[in-house]
C-alpha positions as CSV (number, residue, x, y, z in Angstrom):
1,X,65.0,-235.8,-10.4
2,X,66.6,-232.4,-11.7
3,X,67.2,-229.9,-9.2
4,X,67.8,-226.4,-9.2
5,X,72.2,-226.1,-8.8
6,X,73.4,-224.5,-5.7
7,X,76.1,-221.4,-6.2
8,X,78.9,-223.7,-4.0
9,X,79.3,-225.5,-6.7
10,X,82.2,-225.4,-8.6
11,X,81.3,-223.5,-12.0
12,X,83.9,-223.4,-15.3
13,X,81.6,-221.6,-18.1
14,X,84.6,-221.4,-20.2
15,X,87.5,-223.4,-21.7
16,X,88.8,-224.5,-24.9
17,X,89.8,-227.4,-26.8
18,X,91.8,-228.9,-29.7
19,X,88.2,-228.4,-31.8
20,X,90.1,-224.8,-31.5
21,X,93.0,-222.9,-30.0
22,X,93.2,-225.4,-27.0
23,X,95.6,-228.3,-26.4
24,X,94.1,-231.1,-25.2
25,X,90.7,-232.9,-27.3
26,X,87.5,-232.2,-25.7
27,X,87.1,-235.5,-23.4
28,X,90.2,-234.7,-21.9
29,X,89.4,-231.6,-21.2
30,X,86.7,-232.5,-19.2
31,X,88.5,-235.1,-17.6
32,X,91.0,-232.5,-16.2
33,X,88.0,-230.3,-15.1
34,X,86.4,-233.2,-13.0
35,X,89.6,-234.5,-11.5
36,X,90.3,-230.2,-10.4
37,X,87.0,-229.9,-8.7
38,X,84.8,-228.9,-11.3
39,X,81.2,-229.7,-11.4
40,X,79.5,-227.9,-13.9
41,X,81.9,-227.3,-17.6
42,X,81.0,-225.4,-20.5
43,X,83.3,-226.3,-23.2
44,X,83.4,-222.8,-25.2
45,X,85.6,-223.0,-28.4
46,X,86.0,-220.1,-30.6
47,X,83.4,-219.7,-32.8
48,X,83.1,-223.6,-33.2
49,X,81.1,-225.9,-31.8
50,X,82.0,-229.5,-32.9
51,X,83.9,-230.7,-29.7
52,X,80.6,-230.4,-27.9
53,X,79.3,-233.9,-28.6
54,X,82.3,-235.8,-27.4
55,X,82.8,-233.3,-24.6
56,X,79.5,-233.8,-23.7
57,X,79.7,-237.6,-23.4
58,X,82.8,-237.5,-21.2
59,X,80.9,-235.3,-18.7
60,X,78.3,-237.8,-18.6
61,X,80.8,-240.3,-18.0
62,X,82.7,-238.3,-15.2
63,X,79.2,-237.6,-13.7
64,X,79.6,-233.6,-14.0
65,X,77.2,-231.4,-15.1
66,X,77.7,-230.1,-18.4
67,X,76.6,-226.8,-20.5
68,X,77.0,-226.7,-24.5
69,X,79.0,-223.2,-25.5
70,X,80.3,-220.9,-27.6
71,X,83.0,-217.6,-27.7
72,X,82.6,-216.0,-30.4
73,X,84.9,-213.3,-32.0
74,X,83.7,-210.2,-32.8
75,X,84.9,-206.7,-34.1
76,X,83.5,-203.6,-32.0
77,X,84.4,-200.1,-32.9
78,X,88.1,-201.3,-34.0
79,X,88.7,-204.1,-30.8
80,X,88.6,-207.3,-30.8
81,X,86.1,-208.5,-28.3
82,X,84.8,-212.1,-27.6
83,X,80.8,-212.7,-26.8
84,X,80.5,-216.4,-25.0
85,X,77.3,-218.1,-25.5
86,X,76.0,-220.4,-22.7
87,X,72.9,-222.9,-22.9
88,X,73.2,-223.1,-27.0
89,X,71.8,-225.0,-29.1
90,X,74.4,-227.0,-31.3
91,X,72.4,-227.6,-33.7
92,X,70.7,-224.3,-34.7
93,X,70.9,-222.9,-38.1
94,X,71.6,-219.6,-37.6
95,X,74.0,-220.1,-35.4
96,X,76.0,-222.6,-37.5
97,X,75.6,-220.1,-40.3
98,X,76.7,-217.1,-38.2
99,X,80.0,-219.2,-37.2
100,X,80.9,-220.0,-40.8
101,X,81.0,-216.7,-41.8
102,X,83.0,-216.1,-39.0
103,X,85.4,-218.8,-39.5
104,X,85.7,-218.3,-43.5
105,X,88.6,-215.9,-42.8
106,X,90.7,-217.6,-40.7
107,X,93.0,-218.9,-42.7
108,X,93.7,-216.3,-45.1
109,X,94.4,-214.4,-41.8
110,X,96.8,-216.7,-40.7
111,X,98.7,-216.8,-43.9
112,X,99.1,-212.9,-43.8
113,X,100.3,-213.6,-40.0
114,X,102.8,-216.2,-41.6
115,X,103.8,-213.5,-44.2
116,X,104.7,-210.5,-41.5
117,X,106.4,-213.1,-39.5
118,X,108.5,-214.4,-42.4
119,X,109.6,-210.7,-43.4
120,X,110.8,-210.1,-39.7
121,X,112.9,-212.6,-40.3
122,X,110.8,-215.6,-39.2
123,X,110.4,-218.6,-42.4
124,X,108.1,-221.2,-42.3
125,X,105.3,-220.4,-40.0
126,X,102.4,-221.0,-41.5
127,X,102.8,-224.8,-42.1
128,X,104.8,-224.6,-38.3
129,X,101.2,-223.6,-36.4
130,X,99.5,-225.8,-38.6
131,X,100.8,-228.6,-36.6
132,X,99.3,-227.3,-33.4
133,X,96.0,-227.0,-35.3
134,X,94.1,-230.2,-35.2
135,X,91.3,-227.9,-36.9
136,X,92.8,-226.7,-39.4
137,X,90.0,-224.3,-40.6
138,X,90.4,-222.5,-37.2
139,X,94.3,-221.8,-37.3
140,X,95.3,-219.0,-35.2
141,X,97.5,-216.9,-33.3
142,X,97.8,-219.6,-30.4
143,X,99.3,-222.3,-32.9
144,X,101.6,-219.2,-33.9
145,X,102.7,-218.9,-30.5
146,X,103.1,-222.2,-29.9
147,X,105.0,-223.0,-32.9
148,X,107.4,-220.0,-31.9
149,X,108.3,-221.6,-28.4
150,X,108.9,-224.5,-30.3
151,X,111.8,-223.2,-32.4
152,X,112.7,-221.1,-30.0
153,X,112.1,-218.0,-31.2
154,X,110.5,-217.7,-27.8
155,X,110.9,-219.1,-24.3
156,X,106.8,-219.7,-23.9
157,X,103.8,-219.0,-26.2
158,X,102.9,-215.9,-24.0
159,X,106.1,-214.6,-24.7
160,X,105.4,-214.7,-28.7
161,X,102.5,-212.3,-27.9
162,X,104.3,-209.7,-26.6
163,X,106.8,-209.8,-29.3
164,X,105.1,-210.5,-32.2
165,X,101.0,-210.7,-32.2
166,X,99.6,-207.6,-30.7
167,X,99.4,-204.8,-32.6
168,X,102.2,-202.8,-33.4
169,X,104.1,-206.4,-33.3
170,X,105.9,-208.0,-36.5
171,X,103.1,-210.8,-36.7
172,X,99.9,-208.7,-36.2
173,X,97.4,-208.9,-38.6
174,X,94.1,-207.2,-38.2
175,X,91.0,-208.7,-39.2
176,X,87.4,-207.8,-38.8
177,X,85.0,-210.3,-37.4
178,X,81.2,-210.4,-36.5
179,X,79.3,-207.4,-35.6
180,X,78.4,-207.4,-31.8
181,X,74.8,-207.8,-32.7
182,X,75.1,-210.4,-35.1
183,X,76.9,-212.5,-32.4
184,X,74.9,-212.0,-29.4
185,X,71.7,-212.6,-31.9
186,X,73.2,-216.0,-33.0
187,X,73.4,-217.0,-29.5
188,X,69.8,-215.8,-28.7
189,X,68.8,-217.5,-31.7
190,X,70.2,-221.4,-30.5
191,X,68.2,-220.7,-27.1
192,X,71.7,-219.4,-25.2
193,X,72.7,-216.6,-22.9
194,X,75.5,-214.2,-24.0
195,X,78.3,-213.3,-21.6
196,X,81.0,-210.7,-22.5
197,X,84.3,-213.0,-21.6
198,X,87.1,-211.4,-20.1
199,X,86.3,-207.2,-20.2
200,X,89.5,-206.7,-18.6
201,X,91.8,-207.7,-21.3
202,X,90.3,-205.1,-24.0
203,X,92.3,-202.2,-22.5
204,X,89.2,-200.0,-23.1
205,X,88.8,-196.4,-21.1
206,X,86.2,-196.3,-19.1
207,X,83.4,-194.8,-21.6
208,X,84.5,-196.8,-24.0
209,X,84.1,-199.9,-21.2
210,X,80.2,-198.0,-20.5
211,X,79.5,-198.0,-24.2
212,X,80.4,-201.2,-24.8
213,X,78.2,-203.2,-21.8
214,X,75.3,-200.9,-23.4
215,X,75.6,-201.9,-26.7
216,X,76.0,-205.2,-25.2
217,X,72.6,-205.4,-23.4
218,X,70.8,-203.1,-26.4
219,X,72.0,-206.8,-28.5
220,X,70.4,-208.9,-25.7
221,X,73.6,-210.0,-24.0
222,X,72.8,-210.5,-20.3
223,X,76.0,-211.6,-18.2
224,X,79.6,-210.5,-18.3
225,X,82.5,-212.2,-16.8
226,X,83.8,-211.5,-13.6
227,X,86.0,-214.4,-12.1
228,X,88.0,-215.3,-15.1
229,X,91.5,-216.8,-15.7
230,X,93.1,-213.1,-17.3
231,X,91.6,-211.0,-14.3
232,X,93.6,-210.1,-11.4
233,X,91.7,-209.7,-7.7
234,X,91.7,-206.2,-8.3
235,X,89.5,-206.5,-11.2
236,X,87.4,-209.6,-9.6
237,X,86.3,-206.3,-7.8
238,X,86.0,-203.6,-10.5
239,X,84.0,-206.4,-12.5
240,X,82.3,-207.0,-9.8
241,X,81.2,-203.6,-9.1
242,X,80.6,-203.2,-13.0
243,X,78.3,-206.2,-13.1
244,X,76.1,-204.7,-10.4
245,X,76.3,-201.2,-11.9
246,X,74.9,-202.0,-15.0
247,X,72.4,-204.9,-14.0
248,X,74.4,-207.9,-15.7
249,X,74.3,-211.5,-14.4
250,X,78.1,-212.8,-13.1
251,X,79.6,-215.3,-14.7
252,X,82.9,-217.4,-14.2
253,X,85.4,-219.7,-16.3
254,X,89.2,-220.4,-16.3
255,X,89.6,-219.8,-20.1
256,X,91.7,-222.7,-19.8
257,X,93.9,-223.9,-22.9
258,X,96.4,-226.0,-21.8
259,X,98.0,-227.3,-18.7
260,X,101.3,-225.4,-19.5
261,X,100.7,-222.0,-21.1
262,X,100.3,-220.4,-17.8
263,X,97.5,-218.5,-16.8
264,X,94.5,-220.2,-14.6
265,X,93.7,-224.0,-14.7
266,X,90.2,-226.0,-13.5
267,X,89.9,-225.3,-9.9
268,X,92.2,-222.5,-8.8
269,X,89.7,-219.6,-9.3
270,X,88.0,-218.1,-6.1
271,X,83.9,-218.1,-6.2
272,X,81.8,-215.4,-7.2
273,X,81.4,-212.9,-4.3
274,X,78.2,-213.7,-2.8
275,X,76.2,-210.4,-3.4
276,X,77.0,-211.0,-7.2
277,X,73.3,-212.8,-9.3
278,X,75.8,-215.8,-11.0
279,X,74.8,-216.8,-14.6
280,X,73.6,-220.3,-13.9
281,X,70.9,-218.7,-10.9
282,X,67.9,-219.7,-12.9
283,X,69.4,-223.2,-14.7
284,X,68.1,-226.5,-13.9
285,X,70.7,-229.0,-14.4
């Protein structure tokens, strides 16, 4: 008999695979999330969604819970934000059409990247991240940074960030990508809920932050992240309080890649604070 799933639970609604910027292949992932601790797993690859069916299967083996996702990378007013989908449907057209035109310029991208990292001095990128891209239609900066580490241009991937792709780095290229309303409507489309992952990396002020959540919710988003692998305590607070402010559901997720790259893993985040209306409140599972 399904039941309604208790908040004590141990919640991931995000994390990535080799289906795109992540290291390990979807059942793997999942089996890494059930041996942490983890109960309930949305897999959420960028703007992909063919890891889900053997990610899905290992759950069901491991006996956890699991949710289909999204993150999908949009363009709003100049930054690059990404919109999670939770609860999709994998197999809805509009979604699946929304994603392609997303991913159709990936890969040119990623040869400009490999061009501005060649002219600081950097040869033979392009074909270097490609062999961190088991997808190769979603090559990206992560394989870049990866690949530098590798050679040692780098002592981690984090580091080739800093250095090279942010902007204002040898190595950034900029690229527009969906429309914050065409996003959040693909994932209302396919059935899901849209979550704004991570706010606190976007370095926005704090009308740009307002304008944003209501543009978000104008779209039909309805969560924003709070508990997330990128956020310090400080802003498990401020996201907190922003959550509550503006009348958004909670959500929570590692944004886990790989077991080495730093940054959170499965089961080291704290739980929502209890005052917070989580995501998953209403889900049957």
């Amino acid at each position: 008999m399904s039941i309604a799933v208790p908040t004590v639970i141990d919640f991931d609604l995000h994390c990535h695979s080799t289906a795109s910027d992540g290291a390990l292949a979807p059942a793997a992932v999942v089996a890494r999330a059930a041996g942490q601790g983890v109960r309930v797993l949305a897999l959420t690859d960028h703007d992909e969604v063919s890891g889900l069916d053997e990610a899905r299967a290992a759950a069901r083996a491991a006996g956890i819970a699991f949710v289909d996702g999204v993150e999908i990378s949009v363009t709003w007013r100049g930054t690059t934000v990404h919109v999670v989908g939770l609860r999709i449907d994998p197999a809805s057209a509009a979604l699946l059409d929304g994603l392609a035109s997303v991913k159709s310029g990936r890969v040119a991208r990623a040869q400009r990247i490999a061009a501005e990292l060649e002219g600081a001095g950097i040869p033979g990128t392009f074909d270097g991240a490609l062999k961190y891209a088991e997808n190769r239609s979603m090559v990206g900066r992560t394989h870049f940074a990866r690949y530098l580490a590798e050679i040692g241009v780098v002592d981690e991937p984090k580091a080739a960030f800093r250095r090279f792709l942010v902007p204002g780095k040898p190595g950034y290229v900029p690229h527009e990508w969906a429309r914050l309303e065409d996003a959040v409507g693909w994932i209302c489309a396919a059935g899901g809920q849209a979550v704004l992952a991570h706010p606190g990396r976007y370095g926005l002020s704090a009308g740009a932050m307002d304008a944003l959540l209501a543009a978000f919710r104008a779209a039909g988003g309805v969560a924003i992240e709070v508990v997330t692998g990128s956020h310090s305590p400080d802003q498990y607070r401020q996201y907190a309080a922003m959550a509550e402010q503006h009348d958004f559901l909670a959500s929570r997720g590692s944004d886990f890649h790989a077991p080495d790259e730093g940054g959170a893993d499965f089961g080291r985040l704290p739980p929502l604070a209890v005052h917070l209306r989580p995501v998953w409140r209403d889900w049957v599972l």
